[in-house]
Every structure is written in structure tokens, then in C-alpha cells.
N, CA, C and O atoms as a DFTB+ gen file, in Angstrom:
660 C
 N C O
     1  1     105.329      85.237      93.817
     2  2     104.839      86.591      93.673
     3  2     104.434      87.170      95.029
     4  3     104.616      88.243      95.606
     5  1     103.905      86.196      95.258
     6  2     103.741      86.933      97.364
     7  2     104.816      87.607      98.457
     8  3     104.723      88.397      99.397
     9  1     105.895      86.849      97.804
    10  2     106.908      86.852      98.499
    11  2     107.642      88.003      98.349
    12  3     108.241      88.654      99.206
    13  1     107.482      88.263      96.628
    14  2     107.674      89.727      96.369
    15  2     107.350      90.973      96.841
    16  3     107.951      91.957      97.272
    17  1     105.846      90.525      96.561
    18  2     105.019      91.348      97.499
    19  2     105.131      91.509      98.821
    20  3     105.649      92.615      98.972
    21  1     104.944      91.047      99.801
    22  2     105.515      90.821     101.350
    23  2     106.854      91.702     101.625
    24  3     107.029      92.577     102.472
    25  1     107.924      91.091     100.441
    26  2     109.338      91.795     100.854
    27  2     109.002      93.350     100.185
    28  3     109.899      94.095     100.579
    29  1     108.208      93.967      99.474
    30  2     107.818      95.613      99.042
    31  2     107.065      95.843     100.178
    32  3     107.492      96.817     100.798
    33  1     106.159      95.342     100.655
    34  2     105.686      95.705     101.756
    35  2     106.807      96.201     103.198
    36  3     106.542      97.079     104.019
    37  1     108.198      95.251     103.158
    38  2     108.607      95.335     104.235
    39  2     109.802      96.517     104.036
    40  3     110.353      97.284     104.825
    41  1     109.895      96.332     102.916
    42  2     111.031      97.520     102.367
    43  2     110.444      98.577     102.336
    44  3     111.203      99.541     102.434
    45  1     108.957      98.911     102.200
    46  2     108.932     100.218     102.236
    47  2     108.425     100.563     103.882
    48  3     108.080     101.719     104.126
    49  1     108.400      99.740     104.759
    50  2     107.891      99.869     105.777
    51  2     109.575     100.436     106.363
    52  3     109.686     101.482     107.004
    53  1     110.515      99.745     106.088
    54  2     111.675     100.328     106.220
    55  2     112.265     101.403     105.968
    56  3     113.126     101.805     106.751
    57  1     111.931     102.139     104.787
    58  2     112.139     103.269     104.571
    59  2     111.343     104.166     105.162
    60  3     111.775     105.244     105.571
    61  1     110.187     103.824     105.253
    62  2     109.165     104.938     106.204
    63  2     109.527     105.132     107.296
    64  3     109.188     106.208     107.790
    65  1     110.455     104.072     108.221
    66  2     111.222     103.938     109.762
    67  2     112.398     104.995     109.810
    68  3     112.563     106.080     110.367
    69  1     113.135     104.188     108.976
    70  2     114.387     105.188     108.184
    71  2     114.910     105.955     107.286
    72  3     115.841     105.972     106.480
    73  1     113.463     107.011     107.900
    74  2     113.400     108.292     106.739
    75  2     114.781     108.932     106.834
    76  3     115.577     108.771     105.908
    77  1     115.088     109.617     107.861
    78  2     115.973     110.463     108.257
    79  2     117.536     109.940     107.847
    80  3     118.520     110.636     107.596
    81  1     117.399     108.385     107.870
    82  2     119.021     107.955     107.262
    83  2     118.841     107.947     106.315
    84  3     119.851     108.460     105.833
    85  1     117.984     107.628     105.284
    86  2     117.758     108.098     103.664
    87  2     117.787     109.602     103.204
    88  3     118.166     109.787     102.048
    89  1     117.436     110.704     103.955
    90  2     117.301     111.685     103.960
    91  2     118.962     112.222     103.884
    92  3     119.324     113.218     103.258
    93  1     119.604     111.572     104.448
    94  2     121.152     112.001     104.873
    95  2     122.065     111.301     103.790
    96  3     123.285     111.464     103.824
    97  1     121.364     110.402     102.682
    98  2     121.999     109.683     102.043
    99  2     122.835     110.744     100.724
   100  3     122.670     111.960     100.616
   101  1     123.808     109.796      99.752
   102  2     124.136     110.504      99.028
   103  2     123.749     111.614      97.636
   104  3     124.287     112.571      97.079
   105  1     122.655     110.918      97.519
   106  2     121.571     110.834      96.280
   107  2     120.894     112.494      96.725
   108  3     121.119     113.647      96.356
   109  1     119.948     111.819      97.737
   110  2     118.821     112.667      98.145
   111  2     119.725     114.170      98.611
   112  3     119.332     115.184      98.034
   113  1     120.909     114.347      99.625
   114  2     121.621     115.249      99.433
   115  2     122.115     116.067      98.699
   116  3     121.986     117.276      98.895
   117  1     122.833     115.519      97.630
   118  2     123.256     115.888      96.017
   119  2     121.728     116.804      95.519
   120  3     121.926     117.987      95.244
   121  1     120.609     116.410      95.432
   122  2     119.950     116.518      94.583
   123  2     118.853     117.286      95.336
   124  3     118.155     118.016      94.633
   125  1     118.528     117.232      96.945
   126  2     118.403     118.349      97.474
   127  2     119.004     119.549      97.879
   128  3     118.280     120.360      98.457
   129  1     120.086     119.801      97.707
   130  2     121.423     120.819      97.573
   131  2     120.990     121.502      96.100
   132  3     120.859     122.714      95.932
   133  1     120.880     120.928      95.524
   134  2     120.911     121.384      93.804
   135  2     118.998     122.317      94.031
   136  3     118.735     123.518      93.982
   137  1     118.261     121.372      94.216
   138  2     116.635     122.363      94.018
   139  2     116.902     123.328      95.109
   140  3     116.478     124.431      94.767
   141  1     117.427     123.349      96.263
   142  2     117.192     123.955      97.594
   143  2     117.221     125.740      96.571
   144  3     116.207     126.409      96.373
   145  1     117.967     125.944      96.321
   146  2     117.888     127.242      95.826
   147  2     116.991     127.554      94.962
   148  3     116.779     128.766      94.937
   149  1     116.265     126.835      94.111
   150  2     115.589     127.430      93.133
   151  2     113.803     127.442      93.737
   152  3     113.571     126.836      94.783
   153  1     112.886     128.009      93.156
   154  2     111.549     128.537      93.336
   155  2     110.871     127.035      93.712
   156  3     109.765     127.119      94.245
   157  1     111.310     125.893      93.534
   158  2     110.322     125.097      94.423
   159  2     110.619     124.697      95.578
   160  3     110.310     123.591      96.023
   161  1     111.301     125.633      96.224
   162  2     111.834     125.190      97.837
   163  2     110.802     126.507      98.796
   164  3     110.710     126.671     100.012
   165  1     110.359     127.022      98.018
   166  2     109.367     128.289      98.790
   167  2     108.086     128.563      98.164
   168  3     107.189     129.067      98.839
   169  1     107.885     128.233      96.729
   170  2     106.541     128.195      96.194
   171  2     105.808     127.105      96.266
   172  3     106.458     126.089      96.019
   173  1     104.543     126.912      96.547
   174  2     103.774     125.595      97.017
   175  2     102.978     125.794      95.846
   176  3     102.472     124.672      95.821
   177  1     102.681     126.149      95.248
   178  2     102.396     126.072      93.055
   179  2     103.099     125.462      92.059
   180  3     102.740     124.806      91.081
   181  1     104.542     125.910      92.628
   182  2     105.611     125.413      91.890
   183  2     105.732     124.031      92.221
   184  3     105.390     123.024      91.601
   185  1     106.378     124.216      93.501
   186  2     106.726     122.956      94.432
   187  2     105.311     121.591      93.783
   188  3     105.558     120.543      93.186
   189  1     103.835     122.166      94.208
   190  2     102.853     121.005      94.300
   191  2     102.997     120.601      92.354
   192  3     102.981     119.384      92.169
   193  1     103.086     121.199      91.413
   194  2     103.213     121.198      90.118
   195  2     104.105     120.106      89.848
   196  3     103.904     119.027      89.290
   197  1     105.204     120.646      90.396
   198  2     106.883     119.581      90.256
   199  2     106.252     118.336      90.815
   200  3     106.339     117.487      89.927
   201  1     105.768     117.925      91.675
   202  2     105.300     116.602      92.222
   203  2     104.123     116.023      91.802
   204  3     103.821     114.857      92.056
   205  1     103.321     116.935      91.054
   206  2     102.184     116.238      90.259
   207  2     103.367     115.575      89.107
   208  3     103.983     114.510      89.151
   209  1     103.378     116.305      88.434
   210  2     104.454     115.579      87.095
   211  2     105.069     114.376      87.753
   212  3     104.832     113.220      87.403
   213  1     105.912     114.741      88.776
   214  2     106.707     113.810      89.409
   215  2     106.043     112.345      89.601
   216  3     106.509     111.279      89.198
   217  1     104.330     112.646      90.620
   218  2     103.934     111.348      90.388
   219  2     103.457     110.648      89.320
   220  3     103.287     109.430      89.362
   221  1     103.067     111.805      87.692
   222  2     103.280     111.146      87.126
   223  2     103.805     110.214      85.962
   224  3     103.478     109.222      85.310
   225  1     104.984     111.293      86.123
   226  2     106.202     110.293      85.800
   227  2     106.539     108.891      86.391
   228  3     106.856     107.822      85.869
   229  1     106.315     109.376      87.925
   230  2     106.688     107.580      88.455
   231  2     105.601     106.714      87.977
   232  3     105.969     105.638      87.506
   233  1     104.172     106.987      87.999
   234  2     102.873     106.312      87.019
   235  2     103.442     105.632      86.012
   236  3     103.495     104.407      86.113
   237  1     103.956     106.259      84.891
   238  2     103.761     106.239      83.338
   239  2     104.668     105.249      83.636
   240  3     104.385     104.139      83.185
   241  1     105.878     105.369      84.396
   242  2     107.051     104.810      84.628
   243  2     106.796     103.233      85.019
   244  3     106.972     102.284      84.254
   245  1     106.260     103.152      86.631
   246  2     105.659     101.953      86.388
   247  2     104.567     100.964      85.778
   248  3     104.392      99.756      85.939
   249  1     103.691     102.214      84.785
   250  2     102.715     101.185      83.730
   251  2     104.063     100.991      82.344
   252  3     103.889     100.042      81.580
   253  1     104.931     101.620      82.180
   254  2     105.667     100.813      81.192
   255  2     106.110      99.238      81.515
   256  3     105.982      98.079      81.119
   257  1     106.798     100.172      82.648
   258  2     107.307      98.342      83.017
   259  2     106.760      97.105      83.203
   260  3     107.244      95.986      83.028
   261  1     105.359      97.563      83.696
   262  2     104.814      96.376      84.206
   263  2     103.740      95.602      83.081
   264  3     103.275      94.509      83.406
   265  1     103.403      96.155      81.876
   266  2     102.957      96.199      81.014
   267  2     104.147      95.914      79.935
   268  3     104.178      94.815      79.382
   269  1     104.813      96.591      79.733
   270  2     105.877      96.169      78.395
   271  2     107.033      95.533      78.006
   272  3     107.535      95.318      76.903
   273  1     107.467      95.183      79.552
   274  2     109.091      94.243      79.850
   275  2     108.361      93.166      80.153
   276  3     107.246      93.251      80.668
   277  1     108.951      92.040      79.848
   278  2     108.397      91.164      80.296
   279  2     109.233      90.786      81.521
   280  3     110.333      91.280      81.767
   281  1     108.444      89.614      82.472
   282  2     108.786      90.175      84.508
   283  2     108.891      90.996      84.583
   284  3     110.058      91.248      84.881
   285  1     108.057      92.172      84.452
   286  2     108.061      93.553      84.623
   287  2     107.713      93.810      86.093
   288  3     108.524      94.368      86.832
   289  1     106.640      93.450      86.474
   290  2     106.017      93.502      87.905
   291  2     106.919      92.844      88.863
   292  3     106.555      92.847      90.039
   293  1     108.030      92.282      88.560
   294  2     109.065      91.831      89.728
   295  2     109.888      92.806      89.642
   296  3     110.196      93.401      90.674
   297  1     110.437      93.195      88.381
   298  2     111.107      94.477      88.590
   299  2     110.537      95.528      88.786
   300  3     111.294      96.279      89.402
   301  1     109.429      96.054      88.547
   302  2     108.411      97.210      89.027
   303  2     108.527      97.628      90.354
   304  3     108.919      98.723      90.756
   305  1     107.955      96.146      91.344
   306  2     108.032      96.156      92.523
   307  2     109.248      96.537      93.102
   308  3     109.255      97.430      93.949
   309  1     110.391      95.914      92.716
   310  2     111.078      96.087      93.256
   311  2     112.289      97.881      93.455
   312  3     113.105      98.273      94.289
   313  1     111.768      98.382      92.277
   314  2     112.153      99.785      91.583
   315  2     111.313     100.875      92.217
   316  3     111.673     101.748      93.006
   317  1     109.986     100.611      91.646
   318  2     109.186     101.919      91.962
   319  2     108.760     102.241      92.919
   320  3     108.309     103.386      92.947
   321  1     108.693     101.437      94.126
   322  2     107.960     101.844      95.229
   323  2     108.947     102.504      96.050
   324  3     108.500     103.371      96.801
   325  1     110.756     102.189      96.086
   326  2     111.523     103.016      96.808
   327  2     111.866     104.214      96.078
   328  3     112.289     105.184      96.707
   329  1     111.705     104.271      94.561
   330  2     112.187     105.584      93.457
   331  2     110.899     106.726      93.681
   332  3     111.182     107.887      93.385
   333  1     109.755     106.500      94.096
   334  2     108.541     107.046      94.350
   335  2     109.072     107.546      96.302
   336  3     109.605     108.656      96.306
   337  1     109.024     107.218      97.034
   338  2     109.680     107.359      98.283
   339  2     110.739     108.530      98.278
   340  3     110.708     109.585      98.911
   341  1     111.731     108.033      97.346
   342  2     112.717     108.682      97.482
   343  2     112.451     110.337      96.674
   344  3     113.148     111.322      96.917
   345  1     111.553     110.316      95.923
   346  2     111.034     111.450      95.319
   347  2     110.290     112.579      96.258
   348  3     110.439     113.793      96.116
   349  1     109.513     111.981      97.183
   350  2     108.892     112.525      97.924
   351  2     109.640     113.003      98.835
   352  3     109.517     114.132      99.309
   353  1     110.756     111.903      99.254
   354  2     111.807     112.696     100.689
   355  2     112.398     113.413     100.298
   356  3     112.993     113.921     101.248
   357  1     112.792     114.048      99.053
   358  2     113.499     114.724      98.485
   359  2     112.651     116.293      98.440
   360  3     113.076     117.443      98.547
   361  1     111.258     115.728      98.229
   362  2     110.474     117.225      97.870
   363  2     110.143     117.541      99.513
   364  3     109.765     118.660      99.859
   365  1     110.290     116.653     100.287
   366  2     109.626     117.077     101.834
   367  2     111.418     118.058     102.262
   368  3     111.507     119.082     102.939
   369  1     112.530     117.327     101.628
   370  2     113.810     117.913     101.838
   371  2     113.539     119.636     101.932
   372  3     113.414     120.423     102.870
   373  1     113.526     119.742     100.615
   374  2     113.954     121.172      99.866
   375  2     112.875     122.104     100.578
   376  3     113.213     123.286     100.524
   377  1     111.697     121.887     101.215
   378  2     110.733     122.157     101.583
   379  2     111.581     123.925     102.671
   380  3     112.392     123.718     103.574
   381  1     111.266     125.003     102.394
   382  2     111.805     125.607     103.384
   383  2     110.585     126.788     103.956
   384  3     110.675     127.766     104.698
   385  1     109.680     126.288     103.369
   386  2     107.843     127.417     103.597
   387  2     107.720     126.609     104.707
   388  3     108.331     125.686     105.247
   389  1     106.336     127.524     104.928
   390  2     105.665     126.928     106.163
   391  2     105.061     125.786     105.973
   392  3     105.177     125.117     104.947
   393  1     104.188     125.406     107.218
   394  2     103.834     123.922     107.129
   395  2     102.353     123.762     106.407
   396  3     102.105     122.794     105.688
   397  1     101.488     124.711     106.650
   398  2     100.235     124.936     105.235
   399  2     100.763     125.261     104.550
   400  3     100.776     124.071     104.234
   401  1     101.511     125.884     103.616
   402  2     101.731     125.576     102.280
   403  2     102.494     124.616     102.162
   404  3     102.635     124.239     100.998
   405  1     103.164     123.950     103.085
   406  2     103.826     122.000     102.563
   407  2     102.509     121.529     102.438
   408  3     102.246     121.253     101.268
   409  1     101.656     121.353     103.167
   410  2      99.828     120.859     103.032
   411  2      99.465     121.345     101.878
   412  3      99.068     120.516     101.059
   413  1      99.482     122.425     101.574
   414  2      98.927     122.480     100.151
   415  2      99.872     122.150      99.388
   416  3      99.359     122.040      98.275
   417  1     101.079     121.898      99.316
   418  2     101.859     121.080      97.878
   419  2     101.623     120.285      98.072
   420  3     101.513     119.589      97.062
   421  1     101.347     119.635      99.257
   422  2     101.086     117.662      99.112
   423  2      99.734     118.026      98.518
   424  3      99.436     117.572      97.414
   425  1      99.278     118.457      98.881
   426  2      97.631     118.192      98.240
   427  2      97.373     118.793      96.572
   428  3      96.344     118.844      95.898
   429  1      98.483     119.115      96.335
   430  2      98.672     119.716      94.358
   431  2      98.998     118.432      94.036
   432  3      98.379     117.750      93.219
   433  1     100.356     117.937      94.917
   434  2     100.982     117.197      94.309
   435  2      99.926     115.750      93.979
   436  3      99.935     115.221      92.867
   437  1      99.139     115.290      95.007
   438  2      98.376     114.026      95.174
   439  2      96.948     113.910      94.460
   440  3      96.281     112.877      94.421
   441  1      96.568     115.214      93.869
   442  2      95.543     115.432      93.025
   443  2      95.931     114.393      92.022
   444  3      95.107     113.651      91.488
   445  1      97.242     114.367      91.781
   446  2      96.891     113.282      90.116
   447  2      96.423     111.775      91.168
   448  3      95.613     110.959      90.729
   449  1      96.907     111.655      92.197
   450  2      95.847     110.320      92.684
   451  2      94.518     110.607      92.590
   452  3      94.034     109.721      91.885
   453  1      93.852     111.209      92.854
   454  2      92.435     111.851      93.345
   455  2      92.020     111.742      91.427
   456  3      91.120     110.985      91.063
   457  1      92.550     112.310      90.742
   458  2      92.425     112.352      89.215
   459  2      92.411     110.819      88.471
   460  3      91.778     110.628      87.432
   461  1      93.000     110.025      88.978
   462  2      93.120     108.942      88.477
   463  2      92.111     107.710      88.925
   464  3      91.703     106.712      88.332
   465  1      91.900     108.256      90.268
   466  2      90.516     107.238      90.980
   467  2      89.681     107.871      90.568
   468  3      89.089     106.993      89.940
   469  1      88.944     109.033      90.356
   470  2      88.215     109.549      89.380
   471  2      87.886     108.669      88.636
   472  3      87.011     107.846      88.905
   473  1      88.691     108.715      87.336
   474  2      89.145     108.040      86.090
   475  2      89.081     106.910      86.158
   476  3      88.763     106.276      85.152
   477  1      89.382     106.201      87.473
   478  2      89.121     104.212      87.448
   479  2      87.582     104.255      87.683
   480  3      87.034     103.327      87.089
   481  1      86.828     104.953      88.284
   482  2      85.296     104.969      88.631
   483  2      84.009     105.065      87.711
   484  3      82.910     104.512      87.759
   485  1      84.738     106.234      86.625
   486  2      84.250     106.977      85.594
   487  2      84.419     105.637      84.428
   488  3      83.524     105.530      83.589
   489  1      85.386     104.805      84.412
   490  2      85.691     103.867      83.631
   491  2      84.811     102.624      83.809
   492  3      84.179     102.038      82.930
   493  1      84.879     102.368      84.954
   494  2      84.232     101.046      85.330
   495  2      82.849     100.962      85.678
   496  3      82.179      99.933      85.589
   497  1      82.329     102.371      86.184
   498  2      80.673     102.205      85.475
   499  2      80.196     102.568      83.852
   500  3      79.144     102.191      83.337
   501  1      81.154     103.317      83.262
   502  2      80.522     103.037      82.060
   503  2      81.246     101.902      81.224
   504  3      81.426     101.939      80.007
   505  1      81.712     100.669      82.269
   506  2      81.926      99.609      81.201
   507  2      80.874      98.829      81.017
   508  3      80.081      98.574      81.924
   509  1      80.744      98.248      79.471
   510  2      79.694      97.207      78.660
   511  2      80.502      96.044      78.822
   512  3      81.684      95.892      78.514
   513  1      79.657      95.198      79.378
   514  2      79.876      93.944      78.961
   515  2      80.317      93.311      77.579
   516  3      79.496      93.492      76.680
   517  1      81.758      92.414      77.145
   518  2      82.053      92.624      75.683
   519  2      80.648      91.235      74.872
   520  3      80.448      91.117      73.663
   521  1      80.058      90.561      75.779
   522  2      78.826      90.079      75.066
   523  2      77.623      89.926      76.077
   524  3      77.757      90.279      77.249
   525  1      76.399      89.372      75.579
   526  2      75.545      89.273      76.436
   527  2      75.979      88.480      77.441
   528  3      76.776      87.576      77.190
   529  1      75.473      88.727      78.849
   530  2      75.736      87.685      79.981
   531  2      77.112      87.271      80.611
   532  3      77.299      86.470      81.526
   533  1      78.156      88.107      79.810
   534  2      79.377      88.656      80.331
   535  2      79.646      89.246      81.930
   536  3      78.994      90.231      82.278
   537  1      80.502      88.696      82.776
   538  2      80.001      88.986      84.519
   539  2      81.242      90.142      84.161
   540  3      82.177      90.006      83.372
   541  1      80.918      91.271      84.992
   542  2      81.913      92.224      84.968
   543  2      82.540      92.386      86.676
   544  3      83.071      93.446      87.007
   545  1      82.398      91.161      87.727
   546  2      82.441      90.650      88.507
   547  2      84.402      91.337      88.828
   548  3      84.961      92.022      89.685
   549  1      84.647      90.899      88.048
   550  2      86.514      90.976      88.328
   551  2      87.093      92.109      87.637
   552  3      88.288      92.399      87.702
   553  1      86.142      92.800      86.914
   554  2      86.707      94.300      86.448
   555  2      86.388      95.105      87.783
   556  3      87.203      95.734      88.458
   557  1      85.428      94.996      87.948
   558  2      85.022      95.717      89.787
   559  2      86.423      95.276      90.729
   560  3      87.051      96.111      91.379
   561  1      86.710      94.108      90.683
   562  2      87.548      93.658      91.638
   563  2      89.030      94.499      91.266
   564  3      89.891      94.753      92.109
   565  1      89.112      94.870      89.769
   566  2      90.116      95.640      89.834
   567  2      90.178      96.801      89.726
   568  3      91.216      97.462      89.691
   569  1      89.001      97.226      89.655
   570  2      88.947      98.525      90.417
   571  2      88.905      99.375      92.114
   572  3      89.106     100.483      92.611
   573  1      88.501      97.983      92.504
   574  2      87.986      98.317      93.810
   575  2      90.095      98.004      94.523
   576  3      90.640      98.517      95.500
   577  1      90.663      97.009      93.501
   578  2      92.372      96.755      94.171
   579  2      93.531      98.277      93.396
   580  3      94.645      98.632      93.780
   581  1      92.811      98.752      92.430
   582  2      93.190     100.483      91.913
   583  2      92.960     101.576      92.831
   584  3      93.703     102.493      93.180
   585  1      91.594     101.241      93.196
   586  2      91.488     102.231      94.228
   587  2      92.174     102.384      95.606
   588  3      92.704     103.416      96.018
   589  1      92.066     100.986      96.374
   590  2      93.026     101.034      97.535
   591  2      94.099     101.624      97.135
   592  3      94.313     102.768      97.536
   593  1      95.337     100.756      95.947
   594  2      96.296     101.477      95.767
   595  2      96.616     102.880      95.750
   596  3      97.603     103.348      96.318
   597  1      95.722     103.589      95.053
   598  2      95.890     105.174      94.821
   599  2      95.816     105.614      96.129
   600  3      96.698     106.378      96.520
   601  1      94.584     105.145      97.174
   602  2      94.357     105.746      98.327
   603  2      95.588     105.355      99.164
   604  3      95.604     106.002     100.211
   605  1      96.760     104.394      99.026
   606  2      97.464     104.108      99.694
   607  2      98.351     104.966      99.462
   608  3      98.821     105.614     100.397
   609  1      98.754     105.149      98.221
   610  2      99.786     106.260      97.952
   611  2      99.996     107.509      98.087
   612  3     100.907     108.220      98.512
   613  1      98.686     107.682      97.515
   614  2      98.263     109.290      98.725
   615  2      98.677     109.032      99.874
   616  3      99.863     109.345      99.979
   617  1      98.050     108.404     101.217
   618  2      98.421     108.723     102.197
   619  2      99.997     108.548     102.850
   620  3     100.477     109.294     103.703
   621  1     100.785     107.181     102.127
   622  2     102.262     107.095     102.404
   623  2     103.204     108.739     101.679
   624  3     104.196     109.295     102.148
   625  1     102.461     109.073     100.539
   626  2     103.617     110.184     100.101
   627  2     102.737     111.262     100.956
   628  3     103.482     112.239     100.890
   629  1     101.606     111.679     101.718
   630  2     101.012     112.607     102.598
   631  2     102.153     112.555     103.733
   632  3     102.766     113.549     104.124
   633  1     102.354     111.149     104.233
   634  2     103.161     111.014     105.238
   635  2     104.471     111.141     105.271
   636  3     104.953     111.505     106.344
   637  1     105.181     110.938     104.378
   638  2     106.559     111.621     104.086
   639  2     106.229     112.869     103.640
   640  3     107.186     113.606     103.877
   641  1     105.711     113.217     103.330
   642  2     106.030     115.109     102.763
   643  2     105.975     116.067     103.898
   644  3     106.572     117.123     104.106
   645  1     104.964     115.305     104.669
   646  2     104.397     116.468     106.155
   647  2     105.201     116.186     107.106
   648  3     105.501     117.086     107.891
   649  1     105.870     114.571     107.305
   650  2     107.058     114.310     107.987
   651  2     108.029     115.755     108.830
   652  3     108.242     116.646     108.008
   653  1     108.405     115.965     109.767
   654  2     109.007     116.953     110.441
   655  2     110.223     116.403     109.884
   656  3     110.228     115.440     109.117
   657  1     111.431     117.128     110.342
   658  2     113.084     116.694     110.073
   659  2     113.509     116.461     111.191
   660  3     114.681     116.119     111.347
């Protein structure tokens, strides 16, 4: 499982290097060609809206998997962290406003992070112990490894969206 981990770590460190050859790829082209014309390539309402959903679609997306397939989290890892990437280079693509309103769609779009650490905080102090003398020791611990995550994702999809071309 480390190893998994380690190689998502290095793959997405790769794609963050080689934005611009992903950017040029077939996918992200096709499919930035297609939005470039319509209202989320100049509205930062529209635009930050489309990428809230977006992240959380990729969310829902990876709590299915990793929760309902079984080896889900090997395939999770290995799926969502470049399908999440590639979402973002796509919305930093079509991008044709100025550079405060790209700042304010990243910051529409990353509210559902900000919404969801909320929601892990709001959760984990009002959790009860399920009997007396119950340590809630490792529910903290997974909150406190929820929170990094969210804060990580914010700032990697901050960093591709504001990305120059």
C-alpha cells in the first residue's frame, strides 16, 4: 500500500511538471475546444459553479470506489488523483477572463473543500463515544489525515487553475 502511495505521489508530481504536455494532449484538447465557446470560458459564477460540482463529482466518485469495490483504494489511487488534475487543467484551459476572476473561480470552485473540512470538524467534536471509556484517540487522527487532504487539494487544484500557459 505504500508503494501505491509513493507511486500517486510521484505521478502526480509528474503531471504538475508536465502540465503543458497534458494540456496539449488529446482528451483535454477535444474537450477544451468543445467548453471554449460556451459561458464558462468568461463567467467566473458559471465557470467556479461547474468546478464546485466538478469537485464534487470527483468526491462522490472516489468515496464510491473506495468504500464499495472491493481494492477500491488501489484503484481509487490510481484513477482519481490524475481524473481530478485533468479536470482542473481543463477548467484552467477554457479560462479566457482575467486573472481575478480565474481567482475567484478557483475560490467558488474549492469552497466545497473549505465545506467539507467544515463538516469533518463539526463532526468530530460532536462525536460521543459509542460506550463509556471509549478513546476517540484515532477518530481525531482521521480527522486531523481529512483535513491535510482537503487542504492539499485545495492548494494542488489552486495551483493548476492559476497556472499561466
Amino acid at each position: 500500500m505504500t508503494i501505491i502511495l509513493l507511486a500517486g505521489i510521484v505521478f502526480t508530481i509528474i503531471l504538475l511538471t508536465k502540465q503543458r504536455e497534458f494540456a496539449s494532449a488529446g482528451i483535454v484538447t477535444n474537450i477544451s475546444d468543445k467548453l471554449q465557446r460556451s459561458s464558462l470560458s468568461k463567467n467566473y459564477l458559471f465557470a467556479g459553479a461547474a468546478l464546485f460540482a466538478a469537485n464534487a463529482a470527483l468526491f462522490a466518485i472516489a468515496f464510491v470506489i473506495l468504500f464499495f469495490i472491493p481494492y477500491g483504494s488501489t484503484f481509487g489511487l490510481l484513477l482519481c488523483i490524475p481524473l481530478s488534475l485533468m479536470t482542473w487543467l481543463v477548467f484552467s484551459e477554457i479560462w479566457s477572463g482575467s486573472l481575478k476572476d480565474k481567482i475567484k473561480m478557483a475560490r467558488i470552485g474549492n469552497s466545497f473543500f473549505l465545506f467539507f473540512i467544515g463538516w469533518i470538524m463539526w463532526y468530530y467534536t460532536t462525536l460521543e463515544p459509542a460506550y463509556p471509556g471509549d478513546d476517540l484517540f484515532m477518530a481525531w487522527i482521521g480527522a486531523g489525515i481529512a483535513v491535510i487532504g482537503s487542504l492539499g487539494a485545495m492548494s494542488v487544484s489552486t495551483f493548476v487553475l492559476l497556472k499561466n500557459r
